[in-house]
LOLUMGU-216228 format. One record per residue (C-alpha): residue number from 1; x, y, z. Coordinates in Angstrom, 3 decimals. Layout:
BEGIN
<NUM; <X; Y; Z>>;
...
This chain:
BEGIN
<1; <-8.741; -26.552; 26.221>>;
<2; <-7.892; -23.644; 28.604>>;
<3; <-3.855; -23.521; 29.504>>;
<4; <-2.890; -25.686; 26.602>>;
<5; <-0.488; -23.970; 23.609>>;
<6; <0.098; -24.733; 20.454>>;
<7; <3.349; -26.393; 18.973>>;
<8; <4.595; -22.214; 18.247>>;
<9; <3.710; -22.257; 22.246>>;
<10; <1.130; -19.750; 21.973>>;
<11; <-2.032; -19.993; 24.278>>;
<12; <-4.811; -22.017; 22.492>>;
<13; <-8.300; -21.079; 24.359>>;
<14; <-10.516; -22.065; 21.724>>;
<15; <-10.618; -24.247; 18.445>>;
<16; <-11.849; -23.468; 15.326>>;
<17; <-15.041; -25.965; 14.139>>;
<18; <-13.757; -25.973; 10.788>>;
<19; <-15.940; -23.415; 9.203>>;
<20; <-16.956; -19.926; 9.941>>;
<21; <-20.201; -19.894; 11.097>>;
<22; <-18.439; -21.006; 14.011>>;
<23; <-18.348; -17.364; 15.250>>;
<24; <-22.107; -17.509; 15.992>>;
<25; <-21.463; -18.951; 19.496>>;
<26; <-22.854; -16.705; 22.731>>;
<27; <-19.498; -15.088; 23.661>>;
<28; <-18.354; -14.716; 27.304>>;
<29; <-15.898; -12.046; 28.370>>;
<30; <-13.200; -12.599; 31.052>>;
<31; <-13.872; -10.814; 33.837>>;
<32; <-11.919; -9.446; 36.742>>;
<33; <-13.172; -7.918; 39.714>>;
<34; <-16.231; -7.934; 38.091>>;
<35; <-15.672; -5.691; 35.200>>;
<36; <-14.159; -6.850; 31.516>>;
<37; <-10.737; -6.400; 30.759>>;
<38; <-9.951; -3.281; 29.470>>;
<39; <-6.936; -2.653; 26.680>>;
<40; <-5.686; 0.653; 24.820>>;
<41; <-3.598; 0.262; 21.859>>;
<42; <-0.853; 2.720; 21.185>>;
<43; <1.643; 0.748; 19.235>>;
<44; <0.762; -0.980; 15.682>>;
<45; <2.953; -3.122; 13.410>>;
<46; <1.516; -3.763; 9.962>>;
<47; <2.706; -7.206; 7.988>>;
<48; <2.513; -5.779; 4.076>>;
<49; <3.634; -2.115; 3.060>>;
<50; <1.437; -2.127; 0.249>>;
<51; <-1.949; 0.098; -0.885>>;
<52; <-4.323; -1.252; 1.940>>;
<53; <-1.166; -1.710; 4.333>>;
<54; <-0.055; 2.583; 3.866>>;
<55; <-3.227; 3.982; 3.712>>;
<56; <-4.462; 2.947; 7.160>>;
<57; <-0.966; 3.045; 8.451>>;
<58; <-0.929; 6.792; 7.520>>;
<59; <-4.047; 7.426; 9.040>>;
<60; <-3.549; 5.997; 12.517>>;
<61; <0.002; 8.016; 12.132>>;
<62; <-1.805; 10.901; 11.615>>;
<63; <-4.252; 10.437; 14.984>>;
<64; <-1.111; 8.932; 16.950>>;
<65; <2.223; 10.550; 15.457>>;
<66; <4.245; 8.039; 12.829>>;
<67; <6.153; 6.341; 16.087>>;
<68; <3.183; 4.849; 16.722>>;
<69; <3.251; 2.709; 13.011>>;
<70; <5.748; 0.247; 12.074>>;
<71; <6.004; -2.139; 8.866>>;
<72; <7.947; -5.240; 10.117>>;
<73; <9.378; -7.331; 7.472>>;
<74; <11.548; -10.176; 7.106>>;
<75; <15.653; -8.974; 7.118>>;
<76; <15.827; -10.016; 3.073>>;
<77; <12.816; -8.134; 2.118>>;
<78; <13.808; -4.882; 4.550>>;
<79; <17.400; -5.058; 2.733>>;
<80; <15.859; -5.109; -0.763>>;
<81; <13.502; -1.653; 0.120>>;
<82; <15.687; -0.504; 2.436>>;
<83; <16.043; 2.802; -0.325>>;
<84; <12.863; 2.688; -1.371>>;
<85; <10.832; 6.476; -1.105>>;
<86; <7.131; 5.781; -1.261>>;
<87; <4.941; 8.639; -1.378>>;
<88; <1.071; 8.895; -0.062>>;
<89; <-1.260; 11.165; -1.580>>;
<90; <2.020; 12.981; -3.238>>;
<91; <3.929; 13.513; 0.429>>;
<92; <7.105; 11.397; 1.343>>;
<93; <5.861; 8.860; 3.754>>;
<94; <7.510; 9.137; 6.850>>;
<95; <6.769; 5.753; 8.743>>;
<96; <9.091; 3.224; 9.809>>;
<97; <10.223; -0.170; 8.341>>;
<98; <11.623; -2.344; 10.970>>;
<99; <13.571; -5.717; 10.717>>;
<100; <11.975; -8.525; 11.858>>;
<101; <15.009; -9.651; 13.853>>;
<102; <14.553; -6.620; 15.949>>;
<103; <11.235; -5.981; 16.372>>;
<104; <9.723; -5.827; 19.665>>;
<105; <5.777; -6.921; 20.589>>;
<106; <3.326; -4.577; 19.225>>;
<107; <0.102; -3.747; 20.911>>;
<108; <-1.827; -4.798; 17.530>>;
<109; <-0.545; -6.576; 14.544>>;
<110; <-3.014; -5.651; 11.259>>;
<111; <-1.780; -7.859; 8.559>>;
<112; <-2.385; -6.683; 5.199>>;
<113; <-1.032; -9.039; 2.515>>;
<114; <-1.905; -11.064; -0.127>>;
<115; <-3.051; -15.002; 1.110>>;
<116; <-0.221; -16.177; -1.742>>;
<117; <1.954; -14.161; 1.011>>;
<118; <0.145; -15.596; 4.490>>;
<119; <2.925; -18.159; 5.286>>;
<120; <5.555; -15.786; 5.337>>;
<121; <3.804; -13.062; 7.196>>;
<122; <3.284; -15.643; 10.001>>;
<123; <6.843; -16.113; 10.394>>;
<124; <7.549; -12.738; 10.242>>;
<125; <4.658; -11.892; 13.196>>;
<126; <6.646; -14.363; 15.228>>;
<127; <8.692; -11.641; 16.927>>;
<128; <5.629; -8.909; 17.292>>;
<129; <3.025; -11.076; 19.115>>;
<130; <3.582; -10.639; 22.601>>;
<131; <0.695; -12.470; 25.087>>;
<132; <-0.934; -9.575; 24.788>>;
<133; <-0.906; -8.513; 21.436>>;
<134; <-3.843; -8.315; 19.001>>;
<135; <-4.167; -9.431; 15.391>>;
<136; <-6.917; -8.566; 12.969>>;
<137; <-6.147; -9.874; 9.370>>;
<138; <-7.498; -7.469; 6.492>>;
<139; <-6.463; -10.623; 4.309>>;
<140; <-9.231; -11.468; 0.779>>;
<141; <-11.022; -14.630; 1.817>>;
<142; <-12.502; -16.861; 4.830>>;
<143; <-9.227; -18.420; 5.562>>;
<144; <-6.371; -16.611; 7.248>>;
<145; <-7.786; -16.142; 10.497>>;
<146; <-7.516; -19.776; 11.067>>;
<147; <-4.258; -19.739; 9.897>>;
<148; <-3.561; -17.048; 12.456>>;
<149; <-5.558; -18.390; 15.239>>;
<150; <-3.089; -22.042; 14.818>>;
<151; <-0.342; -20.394; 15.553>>;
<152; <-1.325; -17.488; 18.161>>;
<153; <-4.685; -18.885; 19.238>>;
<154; <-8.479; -17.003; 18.866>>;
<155; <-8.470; -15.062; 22.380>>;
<156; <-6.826; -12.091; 20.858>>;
<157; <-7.517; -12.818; 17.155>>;
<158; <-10.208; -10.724; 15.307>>;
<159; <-12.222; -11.490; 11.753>>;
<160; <-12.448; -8.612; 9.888>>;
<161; <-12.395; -7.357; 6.538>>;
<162; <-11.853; -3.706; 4.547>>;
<163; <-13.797; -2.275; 1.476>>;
<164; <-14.995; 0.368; -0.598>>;
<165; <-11.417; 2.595; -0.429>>;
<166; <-9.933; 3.612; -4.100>>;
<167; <-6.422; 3.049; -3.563>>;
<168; <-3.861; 2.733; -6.055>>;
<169; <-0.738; 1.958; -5.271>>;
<170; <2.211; 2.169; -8.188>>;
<171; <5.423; 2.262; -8.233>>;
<172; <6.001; 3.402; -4.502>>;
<173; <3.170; 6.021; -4.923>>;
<174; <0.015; 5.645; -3.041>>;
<175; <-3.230; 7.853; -3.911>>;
<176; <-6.472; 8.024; -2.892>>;
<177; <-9.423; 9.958; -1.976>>;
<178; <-11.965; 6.900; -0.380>>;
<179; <-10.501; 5.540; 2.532>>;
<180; <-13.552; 2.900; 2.825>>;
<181; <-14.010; 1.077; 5.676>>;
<182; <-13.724; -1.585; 8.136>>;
<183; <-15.564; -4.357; 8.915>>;
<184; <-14.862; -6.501; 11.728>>;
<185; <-16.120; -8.756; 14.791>>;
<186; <-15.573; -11.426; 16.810>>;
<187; <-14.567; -15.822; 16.614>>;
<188; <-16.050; -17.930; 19.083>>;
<189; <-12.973; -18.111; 21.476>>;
<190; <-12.078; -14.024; 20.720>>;
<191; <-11.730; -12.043; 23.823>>;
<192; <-14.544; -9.140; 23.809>>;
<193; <-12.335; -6.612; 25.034>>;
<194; <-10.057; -6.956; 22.117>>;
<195; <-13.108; -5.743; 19.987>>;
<196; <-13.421; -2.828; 22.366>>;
<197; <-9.929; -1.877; 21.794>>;
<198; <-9.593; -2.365; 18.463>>;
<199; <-13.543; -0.450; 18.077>>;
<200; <-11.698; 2.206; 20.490>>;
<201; <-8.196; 2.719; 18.730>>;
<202; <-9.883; 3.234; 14.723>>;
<203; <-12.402; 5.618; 16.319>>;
<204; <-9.516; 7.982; 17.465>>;
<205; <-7.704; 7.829; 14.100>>;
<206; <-10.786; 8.314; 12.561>>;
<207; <-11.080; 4.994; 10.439>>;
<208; <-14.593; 4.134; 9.096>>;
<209; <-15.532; 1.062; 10.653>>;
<210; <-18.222; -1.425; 11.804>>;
<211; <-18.150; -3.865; 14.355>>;
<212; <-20.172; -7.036; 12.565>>;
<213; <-22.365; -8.982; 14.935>>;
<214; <-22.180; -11.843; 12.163>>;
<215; <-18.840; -11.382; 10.712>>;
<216; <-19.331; -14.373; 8.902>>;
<217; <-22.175; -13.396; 6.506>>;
<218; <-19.670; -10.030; 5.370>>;
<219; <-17.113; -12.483; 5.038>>;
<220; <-18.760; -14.538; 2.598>>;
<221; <-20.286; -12.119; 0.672>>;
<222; <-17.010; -10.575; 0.338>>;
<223; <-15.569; -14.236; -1.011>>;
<224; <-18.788; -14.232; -3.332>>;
<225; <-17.768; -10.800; -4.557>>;
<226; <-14.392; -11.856; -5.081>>;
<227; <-15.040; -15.292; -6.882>>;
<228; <-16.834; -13.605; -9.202>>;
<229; <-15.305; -10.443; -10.456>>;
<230; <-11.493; -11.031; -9.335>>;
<231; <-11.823; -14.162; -10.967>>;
<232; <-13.655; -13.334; -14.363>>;
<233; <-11.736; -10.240; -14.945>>;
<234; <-8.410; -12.885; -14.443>>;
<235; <-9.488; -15.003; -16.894>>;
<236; <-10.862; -13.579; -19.417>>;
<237; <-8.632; -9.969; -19.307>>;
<238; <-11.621; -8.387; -18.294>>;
<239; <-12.463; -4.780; -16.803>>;
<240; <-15.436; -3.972; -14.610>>;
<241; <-17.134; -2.843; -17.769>>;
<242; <-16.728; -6.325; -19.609>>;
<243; <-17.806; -8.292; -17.053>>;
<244; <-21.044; -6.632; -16.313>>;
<245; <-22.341; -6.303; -20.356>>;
<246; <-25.208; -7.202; -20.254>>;
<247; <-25.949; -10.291; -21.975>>;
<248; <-22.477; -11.424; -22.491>>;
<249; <-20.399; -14.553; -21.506>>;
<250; <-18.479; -12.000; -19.075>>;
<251; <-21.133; -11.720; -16.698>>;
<252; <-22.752; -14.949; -16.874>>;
<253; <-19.666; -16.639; -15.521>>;
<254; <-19.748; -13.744; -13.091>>;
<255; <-23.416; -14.420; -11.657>>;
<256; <-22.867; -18.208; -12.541>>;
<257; <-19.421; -18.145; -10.003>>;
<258; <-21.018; -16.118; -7.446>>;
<259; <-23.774; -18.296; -7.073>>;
<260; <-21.942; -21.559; -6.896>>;
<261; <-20.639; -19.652; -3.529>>;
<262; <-23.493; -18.472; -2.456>>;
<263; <-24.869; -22.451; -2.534>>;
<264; <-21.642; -23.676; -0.949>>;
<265; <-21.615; -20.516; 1.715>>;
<266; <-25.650; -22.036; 2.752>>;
<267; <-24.236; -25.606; 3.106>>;
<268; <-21.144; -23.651; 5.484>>;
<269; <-24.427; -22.202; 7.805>>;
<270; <-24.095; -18.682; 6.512>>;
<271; <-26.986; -17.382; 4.708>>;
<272; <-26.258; -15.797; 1.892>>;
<273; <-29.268; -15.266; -0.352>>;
<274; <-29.887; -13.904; -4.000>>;
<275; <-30.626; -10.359; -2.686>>;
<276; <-26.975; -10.503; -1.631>>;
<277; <-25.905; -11.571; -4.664>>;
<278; <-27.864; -9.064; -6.435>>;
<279; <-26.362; -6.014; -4.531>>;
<280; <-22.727; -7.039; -5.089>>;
<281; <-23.740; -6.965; -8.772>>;
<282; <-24.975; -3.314; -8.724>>;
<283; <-22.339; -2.452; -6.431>>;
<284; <-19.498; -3.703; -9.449>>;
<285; <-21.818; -1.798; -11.956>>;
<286; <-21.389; 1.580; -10.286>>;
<287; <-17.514; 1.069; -10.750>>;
<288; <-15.371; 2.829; -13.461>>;
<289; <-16.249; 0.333; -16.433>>;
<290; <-12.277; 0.787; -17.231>>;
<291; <-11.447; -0.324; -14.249>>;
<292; <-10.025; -3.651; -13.082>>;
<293; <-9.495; -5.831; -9.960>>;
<294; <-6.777; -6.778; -8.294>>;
<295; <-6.258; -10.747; -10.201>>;
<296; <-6.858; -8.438; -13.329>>;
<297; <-3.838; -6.642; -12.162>>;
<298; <-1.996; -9.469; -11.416>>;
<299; <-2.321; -10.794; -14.573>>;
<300; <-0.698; -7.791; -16.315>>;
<301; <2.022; -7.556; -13.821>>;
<302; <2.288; -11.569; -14.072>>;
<303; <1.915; -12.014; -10.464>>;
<304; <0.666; -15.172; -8.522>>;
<305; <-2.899; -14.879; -8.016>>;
<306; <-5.345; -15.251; -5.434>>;
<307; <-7.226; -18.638; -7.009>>;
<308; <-6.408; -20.820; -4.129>>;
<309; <-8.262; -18.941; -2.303>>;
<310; <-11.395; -18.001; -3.898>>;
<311; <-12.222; -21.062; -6.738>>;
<312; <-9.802; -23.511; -4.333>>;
<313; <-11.776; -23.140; -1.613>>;
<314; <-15.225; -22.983; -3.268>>;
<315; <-14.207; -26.046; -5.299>>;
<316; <-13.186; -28.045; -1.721>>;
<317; <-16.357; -26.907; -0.011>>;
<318; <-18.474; -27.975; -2.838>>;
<319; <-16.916; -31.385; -3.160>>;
<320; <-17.309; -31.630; 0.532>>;
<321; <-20.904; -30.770; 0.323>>;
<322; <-21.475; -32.463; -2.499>>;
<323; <-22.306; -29.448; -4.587>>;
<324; <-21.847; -28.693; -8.289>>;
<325; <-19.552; -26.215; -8.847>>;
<326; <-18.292; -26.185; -12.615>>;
<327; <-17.873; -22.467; -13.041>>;
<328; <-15.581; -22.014; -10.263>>;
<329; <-13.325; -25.462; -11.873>>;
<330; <-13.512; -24.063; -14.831>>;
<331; <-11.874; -20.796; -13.631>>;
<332; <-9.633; -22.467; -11.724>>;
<333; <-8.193; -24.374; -14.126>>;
<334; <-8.373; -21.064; -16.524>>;
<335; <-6.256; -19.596; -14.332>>;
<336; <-3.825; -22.126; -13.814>>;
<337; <-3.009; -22.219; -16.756>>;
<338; <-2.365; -18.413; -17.562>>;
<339; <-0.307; -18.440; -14.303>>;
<340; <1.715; -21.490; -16.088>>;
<341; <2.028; -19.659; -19.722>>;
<342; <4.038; -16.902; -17.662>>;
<343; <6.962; -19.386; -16.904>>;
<344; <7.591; -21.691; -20.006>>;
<345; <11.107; -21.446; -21.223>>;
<346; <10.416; -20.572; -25.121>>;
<347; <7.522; -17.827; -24.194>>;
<348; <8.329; -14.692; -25.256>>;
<349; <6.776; -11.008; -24.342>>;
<350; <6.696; -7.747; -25.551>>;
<351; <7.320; -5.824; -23.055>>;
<352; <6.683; -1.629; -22.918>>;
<353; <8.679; 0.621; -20.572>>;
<354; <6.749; 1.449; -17.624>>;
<355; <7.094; 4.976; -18.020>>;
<356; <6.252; 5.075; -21.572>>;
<357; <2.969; 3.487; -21.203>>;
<358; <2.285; 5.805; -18.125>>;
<359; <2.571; 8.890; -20.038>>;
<360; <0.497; 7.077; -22.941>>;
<361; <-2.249; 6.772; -20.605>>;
<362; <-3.031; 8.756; -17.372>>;
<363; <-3.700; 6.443; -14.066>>;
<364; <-7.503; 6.199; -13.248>>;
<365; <-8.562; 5.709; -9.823>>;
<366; <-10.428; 2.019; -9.037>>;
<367; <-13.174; 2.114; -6.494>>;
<368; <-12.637; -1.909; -4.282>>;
<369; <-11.529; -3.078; -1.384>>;
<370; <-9.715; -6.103; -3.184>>;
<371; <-7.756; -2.624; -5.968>>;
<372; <-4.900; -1.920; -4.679>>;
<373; <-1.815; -2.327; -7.282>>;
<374; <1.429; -3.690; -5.797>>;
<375; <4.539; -4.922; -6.925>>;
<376; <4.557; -7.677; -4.852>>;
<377; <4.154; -11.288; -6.087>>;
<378; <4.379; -13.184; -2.615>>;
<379; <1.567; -11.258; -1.671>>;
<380; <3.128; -8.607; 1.101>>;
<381; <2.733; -5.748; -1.362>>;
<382; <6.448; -4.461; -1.655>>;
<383; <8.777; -6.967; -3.437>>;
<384; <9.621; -6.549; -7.367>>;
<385; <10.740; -9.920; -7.601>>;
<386; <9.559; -12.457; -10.618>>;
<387; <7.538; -15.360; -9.193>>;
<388; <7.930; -18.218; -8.720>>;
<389; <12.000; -17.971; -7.102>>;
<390; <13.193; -20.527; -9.060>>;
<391; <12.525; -19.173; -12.428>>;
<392; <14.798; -16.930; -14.641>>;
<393; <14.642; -13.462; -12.724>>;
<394; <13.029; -10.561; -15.035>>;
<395; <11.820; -6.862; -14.908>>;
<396; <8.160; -6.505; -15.322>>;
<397; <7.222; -2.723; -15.745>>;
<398; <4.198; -1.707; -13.599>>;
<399; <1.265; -0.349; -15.534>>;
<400; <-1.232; 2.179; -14.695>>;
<401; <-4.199; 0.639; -13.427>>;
<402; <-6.879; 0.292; -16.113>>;
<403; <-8.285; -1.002; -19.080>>;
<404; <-5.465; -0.126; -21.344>>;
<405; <-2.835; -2.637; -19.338>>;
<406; <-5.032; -5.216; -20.250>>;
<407; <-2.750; -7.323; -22.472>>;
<408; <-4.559; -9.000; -25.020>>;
<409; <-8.374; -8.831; -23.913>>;
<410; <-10.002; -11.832; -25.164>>;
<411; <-13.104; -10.648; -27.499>>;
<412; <-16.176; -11.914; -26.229>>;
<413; <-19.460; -11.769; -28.178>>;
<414; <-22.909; -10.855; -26.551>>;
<415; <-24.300; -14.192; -25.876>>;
<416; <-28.082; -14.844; -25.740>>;
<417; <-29.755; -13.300; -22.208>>;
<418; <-29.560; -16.258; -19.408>>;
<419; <-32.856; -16.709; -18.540>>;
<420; <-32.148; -17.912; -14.904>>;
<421; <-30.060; -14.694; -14.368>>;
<422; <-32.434; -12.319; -11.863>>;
<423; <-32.904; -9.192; -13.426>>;
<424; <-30.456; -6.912; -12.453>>;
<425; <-29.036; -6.151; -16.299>>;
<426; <-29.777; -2.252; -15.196>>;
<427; <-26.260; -0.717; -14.347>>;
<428; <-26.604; 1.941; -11.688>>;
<429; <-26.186; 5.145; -13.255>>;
<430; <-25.138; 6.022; -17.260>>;
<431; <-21.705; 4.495; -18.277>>;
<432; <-19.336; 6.350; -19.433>>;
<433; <-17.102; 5.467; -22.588>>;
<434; <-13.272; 5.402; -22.026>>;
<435; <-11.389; 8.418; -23.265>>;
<436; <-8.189; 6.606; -23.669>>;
<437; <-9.166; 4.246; -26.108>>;
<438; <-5.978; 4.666; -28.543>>;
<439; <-3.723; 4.353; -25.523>>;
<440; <-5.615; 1.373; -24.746>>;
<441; <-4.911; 0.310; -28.167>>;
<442; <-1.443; 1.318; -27.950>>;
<443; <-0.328; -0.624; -25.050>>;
<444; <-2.610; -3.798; -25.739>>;
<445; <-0.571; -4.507; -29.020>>;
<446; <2.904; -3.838; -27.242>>;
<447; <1.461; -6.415; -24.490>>;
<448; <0.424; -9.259; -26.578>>;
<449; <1.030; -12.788; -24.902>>;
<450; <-0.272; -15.978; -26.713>>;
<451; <-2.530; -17.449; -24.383>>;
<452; <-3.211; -21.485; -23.467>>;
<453; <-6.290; -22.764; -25.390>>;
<454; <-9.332; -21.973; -23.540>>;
<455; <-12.516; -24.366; -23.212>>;
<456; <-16.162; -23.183; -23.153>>;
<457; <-16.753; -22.143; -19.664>>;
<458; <-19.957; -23.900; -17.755>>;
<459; <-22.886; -21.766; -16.853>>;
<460; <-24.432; -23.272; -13.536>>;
């Protein structure tokens, strides 16, 4: 209802329907003297000062000069990097960290953390959203923009997601040559001129970006992408190569997740269909086969992962639908249960210095929106902290990003061809082998971690 606020006492002008097909709904712009509102942004804060977080940061500096970027964080977490030097593209980055407790309204908040990280990043926006202020979340998954909109309401609150960039982020260094894109678009109650602004301020920095008339189709087929690869990669120590054999348990739990979501995304309203499906599968078979996602990161790094928010929310959907989902339980639990090896008092790790293993094999670029390394395990990107808090604290090295930080790959054999798998077996261009396959070696042995017993996956 208009002129009601939230228990925060932000300005609530439109509720969420509980799903995100919601968006769909005619907007109407506010309008005075007969024209919309207009709004220029000249002041961002981001929430995360990690890979995704720097590299657009850098480039609206670059359009705007670096006053014009700030990275607000909480007073602990600005105390712990208060020395940190973080490089981008091999320069000292010159942008601003700012305290939370001093922070002033921004004109735009872009949060770019980890959903594991959301809560906090909320608290931390507290003293940056003004009345006016816009947020657009670059957060994985179909969730945080409700989160967002709760506390600050949906007038000024944007859906949007970012792919395709190949940034690696490592040990304060940032690199990349893709910067991707944007995608992004309205909610129901969303203001239209804070999609003009926000349309207006990446076109002068020079961001790739597309304004979605259904947001929520990208959205899901993002979540699709991620349910599947993220996931598989997580569980079984997978690389983009692994999980796209053809023929091999690897990618039918791929294809068999991804289509759970696509069912559950069609009982949401959005209409995903197998041609989507299809072309997120060619799209992970043009990536470096040594590659690996971000959950396939976190696993080396022994971070918490993302699996609330891609099999947790599949698996509530689907029980709310009444839909079968046993791949995505099945990973769930998986993970769960790598996550909980991590922390048990008499498990014991190799463990290889982190500048050993990067001289033992040179860092290779990832090609994903969801690839960008951090150190981070709270999800804003920056904080070298063990997870969970109350555990013993510990130093765990950061790896180069690729197949040979894999610790432990579980072997799979080629299993029989799945003959209600479309074809699409035809990777998109020649594969190349991996040239560091004795550093692989090499730093798979010094990473070996005994693993919890692992049941025969479901194939839906």
């Amino acid at each position: 209802m208009k002129g009601a606020t939230n228990k925060y006492g932000h300005p609530v002008h439109a509720a969420w329907s509980g799903s995100i097909q919601s968006i769909r709904r005619p907007l109407r712009g506010r309008l005075l003297y007969g024209e919309m509102i207009r709004m220029q942004i000249n002041k961002i804060a981001f929430i995360g000062k990690g890979g995704v977080g720097l590299l657009y940061g850098s480039m609206i500096a670059k359009a705007l000069g670096n006053d014009a970027v700030e990275y607000v964080m909480d007073d602990a977490r600005f105390e712990r990097h208060a020395n940190d030097a973080l490089t981008v593209n091999g320069k000292p980055c010159a942008l601003k960290s700012v305290r939370a407790s001093k922070a002033t309204p921004a004109d735009l908040v872009i949060l770019t953390v980890k959903t594991t990280g959301l809560d906090q990043a909320l608290k931390t926006m507290e003293r940056v959203v003004g009345p006016n202020t816009l947020i657009a979340s670059l957060c994985n998954g179909i969730t945080s923009e409700q989160k967002i909109a709760e506390r600050f309401g949906w007038e000024h609150t944007v859906l949007g997601i970012c792919q395709g960039m190949d940034a690696v982020f490592l040990n304060g260094e940032l690199t990349f040559t893709n910067t991707g894109e944007i995608r992004f678009g309205a909610a129901a109650g969303t203001d239209p001129a804070a999609i003009t602004a926000i349309d207006e301020l990446y076109t002068r920095c020079g961001i790739a970006h597309t304004v979605e008339s259904d947001i929520a189709h990208r959205m899901w087929a993002k979540l699709m992408l991620n349910d599947g690869i993220n996931q598989t990669c997580m569980a079984y120590g997978g690389t983009y190569g692994s999980a796209t054999e053809p023929g091999s348990e690897q990618r039918r739990c791929l294809v068999s997740a991804m289509r759970e979501t696509l069912a559950v995304a069609n009982a949401e309203g959005v209409e995903l269909t197998e041609a989507d499906l299809t072309q997120m599968v060619h799209l992970i078979e043009g990536i470096d086969p040594a590659g690996m996602p971000s959950m396939a990161q976190d696993r080396v790094a022994r971070r918490k992962t993302e699996v609330e928010e891609f099999a947790g929310t599949i698996c509530r959907l689907a029980a709310k639908h009444d839909i079968q989902a046993p791949q995505n339980e099945w990973l769930y639990q998986r993970i769960r249960d790598i996550e909980a090896s991590w922390w048990r008092p008499t498990h014991h790790v190799n463990r290889l210095n982190s500048k050993a293993a990067a001289r033992a094999l040179p860092l290779r670029r990832l090609s994903s929106s969801s690839i960008t390394s951090s150190r981070c395990p709270d999800g804003q990107s920056c904080d070298s902290e063990a997870w969970p808090s109350s555990s013993r604290q510990r130093t765990t090295p950061a790896l180069p990003s690729s197949a040979a930080a894999i610790s432990a790959p579980t072997t799979i054999g080629a299993a029989p061809h799945d003959p209600c798998m479309p074809a699409m077996s035809a990777a998109v261009g020649p594969r190349q082998p991996s040239t560091n396959a004795t550093a692989a070696t090499a730093i798979s042995r010094a990473f070996t971690r005994p693993l919890p017993p692992r049941e025969r996956p479901y194939f839906s």
